[in-house]
N, C-alpha and C positions, 0 to 999 in steps of 0.2 A: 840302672833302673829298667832295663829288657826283661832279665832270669825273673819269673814269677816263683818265689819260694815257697815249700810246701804250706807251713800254717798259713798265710795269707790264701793262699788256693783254694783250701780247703775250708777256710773260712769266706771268702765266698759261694763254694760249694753248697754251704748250710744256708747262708744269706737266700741263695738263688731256690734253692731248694725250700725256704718255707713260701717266698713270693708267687712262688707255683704253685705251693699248695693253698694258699688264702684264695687264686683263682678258681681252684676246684671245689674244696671244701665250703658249705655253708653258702648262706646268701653275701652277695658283695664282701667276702672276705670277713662276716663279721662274726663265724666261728672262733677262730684262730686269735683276731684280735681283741677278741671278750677276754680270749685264754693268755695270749700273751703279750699283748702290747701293755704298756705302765698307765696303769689309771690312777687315780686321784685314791691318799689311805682312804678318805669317807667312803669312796664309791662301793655300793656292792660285788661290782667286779674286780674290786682291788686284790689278787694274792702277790706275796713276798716274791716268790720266784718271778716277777713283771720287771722288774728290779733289774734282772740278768738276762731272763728272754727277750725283753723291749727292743735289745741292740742288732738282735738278729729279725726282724721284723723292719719289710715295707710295705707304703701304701703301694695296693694293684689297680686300684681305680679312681679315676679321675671325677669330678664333681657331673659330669653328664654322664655316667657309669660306665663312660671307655676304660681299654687297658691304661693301665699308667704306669709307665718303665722308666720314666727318667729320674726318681727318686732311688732307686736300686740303681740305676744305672753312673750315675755320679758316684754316687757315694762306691760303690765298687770299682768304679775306675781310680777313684783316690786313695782307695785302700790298697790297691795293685801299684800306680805309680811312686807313696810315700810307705807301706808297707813293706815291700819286700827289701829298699836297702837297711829300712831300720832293724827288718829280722834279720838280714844278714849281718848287721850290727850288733845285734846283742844274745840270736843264737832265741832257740826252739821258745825257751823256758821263761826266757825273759820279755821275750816279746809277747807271750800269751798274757804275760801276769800285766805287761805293763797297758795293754789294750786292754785288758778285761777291767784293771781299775781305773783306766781313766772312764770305758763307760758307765762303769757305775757312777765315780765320782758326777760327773757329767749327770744322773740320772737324781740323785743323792741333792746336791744343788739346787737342778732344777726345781725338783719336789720342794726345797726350804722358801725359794723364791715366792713359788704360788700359791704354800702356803701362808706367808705372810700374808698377800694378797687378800687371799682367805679369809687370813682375819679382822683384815682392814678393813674387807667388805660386809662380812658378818658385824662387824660394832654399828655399821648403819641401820640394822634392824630392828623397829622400834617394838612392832607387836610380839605381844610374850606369845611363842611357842616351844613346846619340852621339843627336848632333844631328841627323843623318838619321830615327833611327828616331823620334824625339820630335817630329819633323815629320808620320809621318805619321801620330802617336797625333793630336797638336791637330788634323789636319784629318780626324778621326772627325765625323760629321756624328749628333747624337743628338739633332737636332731633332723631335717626334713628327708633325711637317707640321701642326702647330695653335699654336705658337710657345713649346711645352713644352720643354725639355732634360730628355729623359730618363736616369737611372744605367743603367737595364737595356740602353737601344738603346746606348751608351755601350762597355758590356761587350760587348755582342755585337761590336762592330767593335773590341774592346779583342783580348777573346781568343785570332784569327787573329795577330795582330802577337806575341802572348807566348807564345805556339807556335812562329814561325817564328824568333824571335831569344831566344829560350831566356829568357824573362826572368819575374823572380818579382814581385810586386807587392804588397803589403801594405796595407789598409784606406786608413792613410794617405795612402799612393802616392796609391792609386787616386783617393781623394776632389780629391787635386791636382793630376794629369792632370786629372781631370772636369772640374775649372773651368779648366783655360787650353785643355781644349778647346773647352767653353764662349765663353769670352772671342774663341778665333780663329775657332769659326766663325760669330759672330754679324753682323750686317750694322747700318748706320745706313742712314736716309734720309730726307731730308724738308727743306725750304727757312726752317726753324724757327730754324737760326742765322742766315742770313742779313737774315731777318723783325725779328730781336732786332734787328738791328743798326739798321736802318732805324727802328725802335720809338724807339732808343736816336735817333738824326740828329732823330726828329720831335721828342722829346720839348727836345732840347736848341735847335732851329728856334723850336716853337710851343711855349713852356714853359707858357703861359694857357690854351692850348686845353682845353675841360673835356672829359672821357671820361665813358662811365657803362659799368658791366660791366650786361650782361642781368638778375643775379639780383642788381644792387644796385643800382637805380635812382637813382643820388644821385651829381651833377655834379660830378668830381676832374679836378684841371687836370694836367695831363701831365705835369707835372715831379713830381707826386706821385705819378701813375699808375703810369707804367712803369717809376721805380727799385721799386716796391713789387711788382710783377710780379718783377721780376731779384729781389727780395729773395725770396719765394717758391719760385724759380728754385735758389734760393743752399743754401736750408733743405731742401728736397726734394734737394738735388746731397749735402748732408752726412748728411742722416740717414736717407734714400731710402724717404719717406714723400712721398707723391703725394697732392696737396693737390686740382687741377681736373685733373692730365693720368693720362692713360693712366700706369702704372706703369714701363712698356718707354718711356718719354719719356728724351730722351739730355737732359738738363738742365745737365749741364756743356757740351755742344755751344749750348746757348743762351746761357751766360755766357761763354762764347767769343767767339760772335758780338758781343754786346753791347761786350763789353768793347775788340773791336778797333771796333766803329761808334764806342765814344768816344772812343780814339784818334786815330781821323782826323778826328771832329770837333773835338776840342782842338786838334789839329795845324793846320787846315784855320783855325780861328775865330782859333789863335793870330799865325797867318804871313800872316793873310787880305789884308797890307798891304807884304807883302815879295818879295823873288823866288819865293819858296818855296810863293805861293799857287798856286791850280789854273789858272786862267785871266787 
C-alpha cells in the first residue's frame, strides 16, 4: 500500500483539480456544482452527464463559508490507501471500469432511494395542483447559502406562485411542498460511493490485510474492517444518526457503491474461469 499507481494518481489529479476550481470559479463553488454535482431528475439543474461528474466533485466550503478540505481529503486518502493495490490487482482497465460502475451504481441507488421518498412524500399532498405549477414550487431554492433550508426563504418564493395561480395552501400543504422542495433542490457529491466499492474489491482481494482507524489504534484485518464500516454506513442510512460522518453524508450512496463493488467481485471471482471472465 506505499507505490501510488498511475490511475489512482491521476484520478486524484482530476478529483483535486475540480476542488480548486469550485474555489475560484463562481460564487461559493456554485458554478461548477449547478453544472456538475447530481441533483434530483425533477430539478432544473438535473443533466445526464451529473450521473458521472458527481464522483469527481467536492464540497470546498464549510456551512460559515470557510475552506472545507476534509471531505476531498479523506476520501483521497482512501482512494490512495485501498486503490492502488486493487489496481495493482486488476491492471489499468479493470480497475477504471470497476470504480467507474460502482460510482454510478452508488449514484443509480441513491437516486431510487429518494425517489421513493418522493413519492411517499408527494401522496401527502392534498391541494390539487398541475404538474406544471408543482414544478416550479420544488424548484423554489430556500437554501440560506450556508446549507440550511429555510421555511421563511421557502415562503417568500412560495407566495408569488399562489397569487399568480390562485391557489390556497394549508399548514399541511405547505409543510409537504417544503420537503420535496427540499428533496429537488438538494445536490449530491463526492467519490464516496465509488471509494466503497473499491473498499469493498480490497477487502474481498486482501481479506488478512490488517487496517487500524486513527482513534483505535488496534490491527483489524479487512475482512472485519470494511463490512464493519458498511455496517455503520447501514445504521446511520436507517436511523439517520451520524456516528464519524458529517450528517449531510449520502450514506445510502455508499451502500450503493459497496454493494455493486461486490457484485462484480462475486461475478468476477465466480466466472474468473469461464468465458465470462474479464480478460
Amino acid at each position: 500500500m506505499g507505490r501510488i499507481t498511475d490511475t489512482v494518481k491521476h484520478l486524484i489529479i482530476i478529483n483535486a483539480i475540480l476542488w480548486i476550481a469550485t474555489l475560484t470559479i463562481g460564487s461559493n463553488g456554485d458554478f461548477l456544482n449547478n453544472l456538475l454535482a447530481l441533483h434530483f431528475p425533477t430539478s432544473d439543474l438535473f443533466k445526464p452527464w451529473q450521473l458521472f461528474t458527481h464522483m469527481f466533485m467536492h464540497a470546498s466550503y464549510n456551512l460559515d463559508g470557510g475552506i472545507y478540505f476534509q471531505h476531498i481529503l479523506f476520501n483521497m486518502f482512501a482512494l490512495w490507501m485501498f486503490g492502488s493495490p486493487v489496481e495493482q490487482a486488476f491492471g489499468k482497465k479493470k480497475f477504471i471500469f470497476f470504480y467507474i460502475s460502482a460510482g454510478l451504481g452508488a449514484a443509480l441507488i441513491s437516486l431510487g432511494v429518494d425517489y421513493y421518498q418522493f413519492l411517499s412524500v408527494s401522496s401527502d399532498l392534498s391541494v390539487d395542483i398541475g404538474n406544471d405549477v408543482l414544478r416550479e414550487i420544488m424548484n423554489i431554492d430556500s437554501n440560506d447559502g450556508k446549507g440550511y433550508f429555510r421555511g421563511e426563504l421557502f415562503m417568500e418564493g412560495l407566495q408569488p406562485l399562489m397569487d399568480q395561480y390562485n391557489i390556497t395552501i394549508n399548514q399541511k400543504d405547505f409543510g409537504t411542498l417544503f420537503d420535496l422542495s427540499v428533496m429537488n433542490t438538494k445536490s449530491s457529491l463526492g467519490a464516496s460511493g465509488a471509494i466503497m466499492g473499491v473498499m469493498v474489491g480490497f477487502a474481498m482481494l486482501f481479506p488478512e490485510s490488517k487496517l487500524m482507524l486513527i482513534f483505535l489504534p488496534i490491527p483489524i484485518k479487512a475482512k472485519y474492517f470494511i463490512p464493519a464500516i458498511i455496517g455503520l454506513d447501514l445504521f446511520s442510512a436507517l436511523t439517520g444518526v451520524s456516528i464519524f460522518s458529517p450528517s449531510n453524508t449520502a450514506y445510502v450512496a455508499h451502500l450503493g457503491g459497496a454493494f455493486v463493488g461486490f457484485i462484480m467481485m462475486w461475478y468476477w471471482k465466480k466466472n474468473q474461469f469461464n468465458k465470462n471472465r474479464w480478460n
